[in-house]
Each structure stands twice: as C-alpha cells, then as structure tokens.
C-alpha positions in Angstrom: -20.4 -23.2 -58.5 -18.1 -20.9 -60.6 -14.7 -22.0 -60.2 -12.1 -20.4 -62.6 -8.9 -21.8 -62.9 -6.0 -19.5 -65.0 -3.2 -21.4 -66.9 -1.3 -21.1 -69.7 -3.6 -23.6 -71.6 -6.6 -25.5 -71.7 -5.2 -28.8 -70.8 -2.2 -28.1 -68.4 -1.6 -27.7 -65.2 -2.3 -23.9 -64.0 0.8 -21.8 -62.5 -1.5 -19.8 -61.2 -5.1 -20.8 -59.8 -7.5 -18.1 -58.8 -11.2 -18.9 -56.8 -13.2 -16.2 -56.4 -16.6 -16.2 -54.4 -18.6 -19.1 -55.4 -21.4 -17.7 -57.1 -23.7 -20.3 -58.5 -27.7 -19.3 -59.2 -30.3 -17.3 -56.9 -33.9 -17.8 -57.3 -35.5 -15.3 -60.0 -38.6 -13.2 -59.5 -41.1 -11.6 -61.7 -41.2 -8.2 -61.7 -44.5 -7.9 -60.5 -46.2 -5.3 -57.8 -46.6 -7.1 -54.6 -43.5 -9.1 -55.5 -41.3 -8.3 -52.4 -44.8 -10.1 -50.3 -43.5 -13.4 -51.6 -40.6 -15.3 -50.8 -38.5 -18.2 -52.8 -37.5 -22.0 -52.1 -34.9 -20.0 -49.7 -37.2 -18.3 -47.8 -39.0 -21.5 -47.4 -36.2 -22.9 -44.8 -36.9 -19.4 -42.5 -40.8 -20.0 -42.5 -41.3 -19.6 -38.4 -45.1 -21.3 -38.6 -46.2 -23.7 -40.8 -48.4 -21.7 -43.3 -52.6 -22.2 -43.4 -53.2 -20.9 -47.5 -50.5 -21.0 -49.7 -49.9 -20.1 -53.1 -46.8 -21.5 -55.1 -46.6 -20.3 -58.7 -43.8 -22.3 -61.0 -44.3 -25.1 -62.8 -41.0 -26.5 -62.5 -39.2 -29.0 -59.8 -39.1 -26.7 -57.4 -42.2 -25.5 -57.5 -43.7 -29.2 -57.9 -41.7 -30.2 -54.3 -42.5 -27.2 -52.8 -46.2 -27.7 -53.4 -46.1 -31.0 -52.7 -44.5 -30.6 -48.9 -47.2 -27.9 -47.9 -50.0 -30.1 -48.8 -48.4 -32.6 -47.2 -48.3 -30.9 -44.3 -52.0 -30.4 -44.3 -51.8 -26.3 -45.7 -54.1 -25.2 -48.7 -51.9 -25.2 -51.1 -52.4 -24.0 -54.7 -49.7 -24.5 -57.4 -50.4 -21.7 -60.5 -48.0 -22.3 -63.3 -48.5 -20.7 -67.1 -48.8 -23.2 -69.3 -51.6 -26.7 -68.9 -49.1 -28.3 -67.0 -46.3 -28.7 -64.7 -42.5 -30.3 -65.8 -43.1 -28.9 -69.3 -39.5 -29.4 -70.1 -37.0 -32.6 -69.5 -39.7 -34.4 -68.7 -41.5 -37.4 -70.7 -44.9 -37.2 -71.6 -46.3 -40.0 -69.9 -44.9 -39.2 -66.2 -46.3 -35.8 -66.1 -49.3 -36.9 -67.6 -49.7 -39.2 -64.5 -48.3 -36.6 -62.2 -51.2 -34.3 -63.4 -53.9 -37.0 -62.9 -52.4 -37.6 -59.2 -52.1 -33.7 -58.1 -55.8 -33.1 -59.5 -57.2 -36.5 -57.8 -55.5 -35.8 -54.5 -54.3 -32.4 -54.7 -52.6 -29.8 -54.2 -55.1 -27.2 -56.1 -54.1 -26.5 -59.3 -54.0 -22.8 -61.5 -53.3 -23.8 -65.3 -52.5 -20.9 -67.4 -52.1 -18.6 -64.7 -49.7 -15.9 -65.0 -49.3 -13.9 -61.7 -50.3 -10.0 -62.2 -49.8 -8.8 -58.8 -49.9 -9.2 -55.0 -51.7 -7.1 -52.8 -51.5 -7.4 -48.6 -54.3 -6.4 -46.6 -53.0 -4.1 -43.8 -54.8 -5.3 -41.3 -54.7 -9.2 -41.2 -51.4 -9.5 -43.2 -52.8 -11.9 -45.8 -52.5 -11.6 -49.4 -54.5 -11.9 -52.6 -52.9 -13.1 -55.4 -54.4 -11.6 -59.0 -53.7 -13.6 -62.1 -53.8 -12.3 -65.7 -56.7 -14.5 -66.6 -58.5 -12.7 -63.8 -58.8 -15.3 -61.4 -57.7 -14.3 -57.6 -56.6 -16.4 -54.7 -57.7 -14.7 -51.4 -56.3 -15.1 -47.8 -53.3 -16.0 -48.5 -50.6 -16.2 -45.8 -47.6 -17.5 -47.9 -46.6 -16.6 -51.5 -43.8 -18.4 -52.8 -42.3 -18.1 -55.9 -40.5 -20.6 -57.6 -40.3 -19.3 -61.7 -36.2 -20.3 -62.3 -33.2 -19.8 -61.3 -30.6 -17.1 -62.3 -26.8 -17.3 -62.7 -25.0 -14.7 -60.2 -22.4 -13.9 -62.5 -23.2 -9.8 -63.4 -20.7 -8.7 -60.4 -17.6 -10.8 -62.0 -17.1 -8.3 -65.0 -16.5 -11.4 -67.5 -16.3 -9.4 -70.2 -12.5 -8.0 -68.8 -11.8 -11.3 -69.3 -13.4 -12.1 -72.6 -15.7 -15.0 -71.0 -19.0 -15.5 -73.2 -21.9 -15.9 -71.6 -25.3 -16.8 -72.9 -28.1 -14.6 -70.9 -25.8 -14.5 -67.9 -24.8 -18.2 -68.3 -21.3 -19.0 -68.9 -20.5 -20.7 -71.9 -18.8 -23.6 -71.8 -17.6 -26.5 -73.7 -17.8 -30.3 -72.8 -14.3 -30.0 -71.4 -15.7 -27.0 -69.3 -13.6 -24.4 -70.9 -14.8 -21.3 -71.1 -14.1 -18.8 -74.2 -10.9 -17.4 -72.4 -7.9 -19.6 -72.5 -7.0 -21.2 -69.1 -10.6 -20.1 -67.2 -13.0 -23.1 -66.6 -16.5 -23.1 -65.2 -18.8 -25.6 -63.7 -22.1 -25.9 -62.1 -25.4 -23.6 -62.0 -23.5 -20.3 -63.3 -23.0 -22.6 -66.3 -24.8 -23.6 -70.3 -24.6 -27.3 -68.8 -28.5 -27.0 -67.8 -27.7 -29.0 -64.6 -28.9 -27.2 -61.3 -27.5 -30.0 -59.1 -25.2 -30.1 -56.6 -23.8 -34.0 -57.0 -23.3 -32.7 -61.1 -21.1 -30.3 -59.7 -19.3 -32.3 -57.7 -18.5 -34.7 -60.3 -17.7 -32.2 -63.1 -15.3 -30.7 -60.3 -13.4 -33.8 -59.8 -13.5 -34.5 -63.4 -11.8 -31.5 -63.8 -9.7 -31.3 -61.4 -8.2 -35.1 -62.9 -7.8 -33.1 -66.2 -5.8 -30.5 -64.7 -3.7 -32.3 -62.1 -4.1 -35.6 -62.2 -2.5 -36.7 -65.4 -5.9 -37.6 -67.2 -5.7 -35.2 -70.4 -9.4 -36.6 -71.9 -11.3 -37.1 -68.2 -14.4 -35.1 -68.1 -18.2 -35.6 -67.1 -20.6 -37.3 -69.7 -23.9 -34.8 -69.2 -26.9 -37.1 -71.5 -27.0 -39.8 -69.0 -27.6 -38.3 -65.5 -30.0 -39.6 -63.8 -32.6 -37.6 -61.7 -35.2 -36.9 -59.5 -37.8 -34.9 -58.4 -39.1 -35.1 -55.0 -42.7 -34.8 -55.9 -45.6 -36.8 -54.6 -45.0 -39.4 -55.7 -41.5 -38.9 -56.5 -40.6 -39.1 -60.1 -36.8 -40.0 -61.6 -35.4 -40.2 -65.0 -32.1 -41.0 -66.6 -31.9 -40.3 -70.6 -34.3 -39.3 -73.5 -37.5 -38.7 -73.2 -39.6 -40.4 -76.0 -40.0 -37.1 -78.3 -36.2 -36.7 -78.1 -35.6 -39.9 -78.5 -37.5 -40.2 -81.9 -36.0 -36.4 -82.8 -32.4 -38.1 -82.1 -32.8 -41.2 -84.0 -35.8 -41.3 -86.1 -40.1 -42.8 -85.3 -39.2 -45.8 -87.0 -36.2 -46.7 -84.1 -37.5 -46.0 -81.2 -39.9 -48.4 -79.2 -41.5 -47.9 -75.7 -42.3 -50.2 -72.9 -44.7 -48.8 -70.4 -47.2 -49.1 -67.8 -49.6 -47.6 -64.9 -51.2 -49.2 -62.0 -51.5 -49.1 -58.4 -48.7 -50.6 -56.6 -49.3 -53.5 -53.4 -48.6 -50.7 -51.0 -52.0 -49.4 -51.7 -54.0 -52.7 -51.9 -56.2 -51.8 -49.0 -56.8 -48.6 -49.9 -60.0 -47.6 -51.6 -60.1 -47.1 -55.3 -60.1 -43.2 -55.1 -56.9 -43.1 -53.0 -54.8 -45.6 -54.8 -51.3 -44.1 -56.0 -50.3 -45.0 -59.0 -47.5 -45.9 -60.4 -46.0 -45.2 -64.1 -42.6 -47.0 -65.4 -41.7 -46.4 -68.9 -38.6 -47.9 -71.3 -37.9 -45.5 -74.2 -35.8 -48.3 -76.3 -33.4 -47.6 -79.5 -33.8 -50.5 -82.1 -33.1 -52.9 -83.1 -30.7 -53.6 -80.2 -33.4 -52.4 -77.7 -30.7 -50.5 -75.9 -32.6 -48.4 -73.3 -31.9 -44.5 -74.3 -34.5 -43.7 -71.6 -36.0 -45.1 -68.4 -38.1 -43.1 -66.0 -40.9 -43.5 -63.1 -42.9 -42.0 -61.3 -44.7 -43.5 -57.9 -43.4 -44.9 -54.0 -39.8 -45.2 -54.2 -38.8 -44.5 -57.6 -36.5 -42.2 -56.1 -34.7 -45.3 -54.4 -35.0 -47.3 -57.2 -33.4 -44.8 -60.0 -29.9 -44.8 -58.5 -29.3 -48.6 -59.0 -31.3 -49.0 -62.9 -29.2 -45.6 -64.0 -25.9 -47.7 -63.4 -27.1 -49.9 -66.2 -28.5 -47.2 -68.6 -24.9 -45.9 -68.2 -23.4 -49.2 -69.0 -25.5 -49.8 -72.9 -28.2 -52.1 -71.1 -30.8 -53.7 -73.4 -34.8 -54.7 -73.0 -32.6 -58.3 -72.7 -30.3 -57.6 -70.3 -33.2 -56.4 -68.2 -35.7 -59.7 -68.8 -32.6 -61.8 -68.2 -32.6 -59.9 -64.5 -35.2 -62.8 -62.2 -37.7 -60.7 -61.0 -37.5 -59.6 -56.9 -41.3 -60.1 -55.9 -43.2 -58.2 -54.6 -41.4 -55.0 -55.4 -42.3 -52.3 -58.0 -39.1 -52.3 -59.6 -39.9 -56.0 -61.0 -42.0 -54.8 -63.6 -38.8 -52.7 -65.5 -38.0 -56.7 -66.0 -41.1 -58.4 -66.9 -42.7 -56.0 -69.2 -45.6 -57.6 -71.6 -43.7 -59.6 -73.9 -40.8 -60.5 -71.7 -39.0 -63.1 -73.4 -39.8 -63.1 -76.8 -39.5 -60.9 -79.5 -40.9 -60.6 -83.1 -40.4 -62.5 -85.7 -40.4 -60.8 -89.4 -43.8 -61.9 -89.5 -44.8 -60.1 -86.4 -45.2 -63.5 -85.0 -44.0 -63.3 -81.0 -40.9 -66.4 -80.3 -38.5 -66.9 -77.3 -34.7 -65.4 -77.3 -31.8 -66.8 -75.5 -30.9 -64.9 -72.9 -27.8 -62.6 -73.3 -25.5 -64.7 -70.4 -25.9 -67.7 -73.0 -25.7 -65.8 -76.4 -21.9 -65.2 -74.6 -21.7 -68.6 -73.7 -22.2 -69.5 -76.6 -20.4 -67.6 -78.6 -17.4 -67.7 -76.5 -17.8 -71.4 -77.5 -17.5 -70.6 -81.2 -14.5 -68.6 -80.7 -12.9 -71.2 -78.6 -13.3 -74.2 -81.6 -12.4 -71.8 -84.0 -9.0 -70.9 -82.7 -8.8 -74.4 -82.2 -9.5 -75.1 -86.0 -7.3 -72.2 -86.9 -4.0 -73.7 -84.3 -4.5 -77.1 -86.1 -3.9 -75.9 -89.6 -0.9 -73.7 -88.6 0.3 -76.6 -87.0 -0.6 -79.2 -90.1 0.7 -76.8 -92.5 4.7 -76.8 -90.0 4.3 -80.1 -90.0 3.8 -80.8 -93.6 6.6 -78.2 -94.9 8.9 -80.0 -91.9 8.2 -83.6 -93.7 8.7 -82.2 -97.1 11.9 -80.4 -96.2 13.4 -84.4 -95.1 12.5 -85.2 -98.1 
C-alpha cells in the first residue's frame, strides 16, 4: 500500500511522518456495455450461490485461479483471454505451455483471442450472453467475472501538489523506494515495482522502515529474486528469469536449461487421459551453472517453491543441487537428479564425473592450510637465519 513518509531527506529519519488512507490497486474493467453485469475477483468473495455457467475473461493470475476454483467446483466455466494463451507475461515458456495442455485436456473451456464486446442480461431469467469481437457468444450465463488488471488508486491524492511522478497512475519509484519528491516514499501495488503481493509489501515496509529508523542506511528489498506462485490447477511457482530473459540478460551462448514433464506417483493409478503432469525447469547461467531461474508447475509446487527459492537467493549451482541426496518418492527429487546428474562435459563434449562442491571446499581448504604452513616456515627460516648471522 501507499505509505508516504515526509522528511527532510531521503535517508534520515522523518520529523514529521504522514499516512494517509492506504490506497493500493482496485480491479480494472473494460469499458464495455453490459459491464456493470459482471463482477471482479472482489465480487467473487460475496457470490451467495455457487454459480452453474460462468464466464471469466483475463488471461492473467487471477483470472487463471479464478477459473480454476469454479471448475473445481463443478460450474461451467469458460476462461476467454485475447491473446493464444494465458500467463503471457512473467511467465516461462515451457510452464504455460503445460498449463495450456492441462486446461484444454481437463478444462476449464477455453476462448483464445477473444476480446469481450458486450454483455447483454435477459430480463426475464437474469442470465447473460457474453459477445466477443470475433463473433463468438457464450449464452446462459449466470456469472461474469472480469479479471483484465489491476489499477493503482492514486487519482484522489493530487500527487502532482507534491511533485510525485507517476507512470500511468503508478508511482515512480526507485530501488530505495523514493519517490521523485524529497522525503515521500512508496511501496506496494500503487507502485512501478510490478509486485501485486501482499508479503512484497510487507517486506519492502520493513525494509524501509530499517532505512528510516533503524540505523541501516543501504537496507532495502532485492525485487529479481521473489519467488511466486499462482494458485492454478496445478499450481505453478517461479523464482528468477525466465529462459528468454535469461538469454536477453546474458547472451544464447550462457544460458543452459534443465527440464522435464511427466506424470507424478500421485497419479499412478489413474488412467492415461487423467494423469497430471508435472513440468520442472532449471534456467542455468554458465559456466558456473548458477540457477538464474527455477520454476514448476504440477501437485505441490506451491509447497515446494518456498524452500528451493532460499537457495536461488543464496547463488545455488546445478552442483549444489546434485550434491543435495535425493528424498524418494517426492517430486521435488528430480530438481536434483536431472539427466546428467554428476557429470559434466568435457571439451570434447565427452560426459565425466565432478567432485561434489562439500569436497572441492575440503579440499581446497586443505591447500590453503599447507600453504600458510609453507609460507610460516619460510618467515620463520628466514628469522632464524638473519638471528644466526647477526651472532656471527
């Protein structure tokens, strides 16, 4: 949420604080006629019956969880987004390529390239018909709900008095949070950070709030490794690059990628058509192959994202992960024991084992040990000899 704080500078305490009414984001909806028939993600929460044909039109998060709890829940639910698919931003080709392949083998019913033109209510039985641009229509219709973005609530603040930028009601901020004006800082959805979360928040607050009061002139929130998720079915999460902006970052020729897609053991008895699958993926910066990226989507990657996005955050490599033993059965094991676990290529392209990092330390921490032991008995040699030549 919008929290200014007014100080004298950027970086001291404030003499004076101010906190207005927290204003984060509201859902945004198209101007379109019929709109004020649908409701958003809020509305949701004050559905009184559980809805019998939906339509949810968004192709982002929201929309995806939205969709995903009404067909859940045994509704007819249709998800209509603009483009070919859903999650077309943030997210790594490969997972929504197997979210896609899940939602059209299980559902719900998906509306590519579907703009919505307008929504019309019959009088008489209350449902609605939903017109697309394309000239498709989705008849008898009981619950619209839009879910096309978020919008900063900031027009009522009159930023401009206070010569705070903003970029298309965004405020502009920097990474320490400062805003344009000297002394007011922002955080949260009314902010250019591009995090919508509540927890990011949170954590940019008290990052701030160390800044400010607590003595820690350079504490602030580091925004490229935050790990997330989206409670779709199955869930996905991510922490870091995806593989296009992983090769836009550093270059085709140093980036590699571990992945793979199968049906997990939780579906073993279930028949081919109704496996879920699973999809893990390693975007890797060489030649370290330090993990820049690591995202899943299937049963409990959710879970599972929290604990591997502790060691993104601490510089992990591919060989800190293979020198992880395996916890079998789980789905998390294969992150560890990707093809090739173990070895890596020689300059002949030939595969051969590597020693594990705990031992590389080892042994290197031997090394330094015999050297300083090398290095001590020459200093004391060298005293000894300019002692015995001094009696002399």
């Amino acid at each position: 949420e919008l929290i200014p704080f007014l100080s004298t500078t950027n970086h001291q305490p404030p003499s004076v604080t101010t906190v207005p009414p927290q204003c984060g984001g509201k859902p945004a909806v198209p101007s379109i006629p019929g709109a004020e028939y649908g409701i958003s993600s809020d509305g949701f929460f004050d559905l009184a019956t559980q809805p019998k044909k939906a339509v949810v039109i968004g192709a982002g998060y929201i929309a995806v969880e939205m969709a995903g709890i009404l067909h859940g829940l045994g509704t007819e639910s249709h998800l209509a987004f603009r483009g070919k698919t859903v999650l077309r931003r943030g997210f790594d080709p490969f997972i929504v390529e197997t979210l896609m392949a899940h939602m059209q083998d299980h559902g719900p019913v998906l509306h590519p390239n579907s703009d919505p033109k307008s929504i019309t209510k019959d009088a008489s039985t209350g449902l609605m018909t939903v017109e697309f641009k394309s000239g498709e229509t989705v008849e008898g219709c009981d619950c619209v709900l839009f879910a096309t973005g978020r919008k900063p609530v900031t027009d009522t603040l009159n930023l401009d008095a206070a010569n705070v930028a903003t970029d298309r009601g965004y405020i502009t901020v920097d990474e320490y949070e400062a805003t344009s004006a000297p002394g007011i800082f922002a955080i949260g959805d009314a902010t250019t950070t591009g995090y919508e979360l509540t927890p990011v928040a949170i954590a940019a607050g008290r990052r701030l709030g160390d800044r400010l009061f607590g003595g820690m002139p350079e504490a602030r929130i580091e925004y490229n490794t935050i790990a997330t998720v989206v409670f779709s079915h199955p869930p996905i999460g991510m922490i870091g690059l995806t593989e296009p902006d992983a090769k836009k970052e550093f270059g085709d020729d140093c980036i590699s990628t571990k992945y793979a897609r199968f049906p997990s053991m939780l579906y073993a008895f279930n028949e081919d058509g109704h496996k879920v699958k699973t999809g893990l993926k390693l975007v890797l910066k060489m030649p370290e192959e330090r993990i820049v990226g690591l995202h899943c989507i299937g049963p409990f990657s959710d879970e599972m994202m929290q604990g591997f996005a502790v060691a993104v955050r601490m510089g992990a490599t591919r060989f800190d992960f293979e020198a992880s033993v395996a916890i079998h059965p789980t789905i998390g094991e294969e992150f560890v024991t990707f093809g090739g676990w173990g070895q890596v290529k020689d300059e002949g392209g030939k595969r051969k084992p590597y020693m594990p990092p705990y031992l590389l330390k080892k042994k290197g921490d031997g090394l330094l040990k015999t050297v300083i032991t090398l290095a001590a008995g020459v200093v004391v040699g060298f005293v000894l000899a300019k002692a015995a030549s001094a009696r002399r």
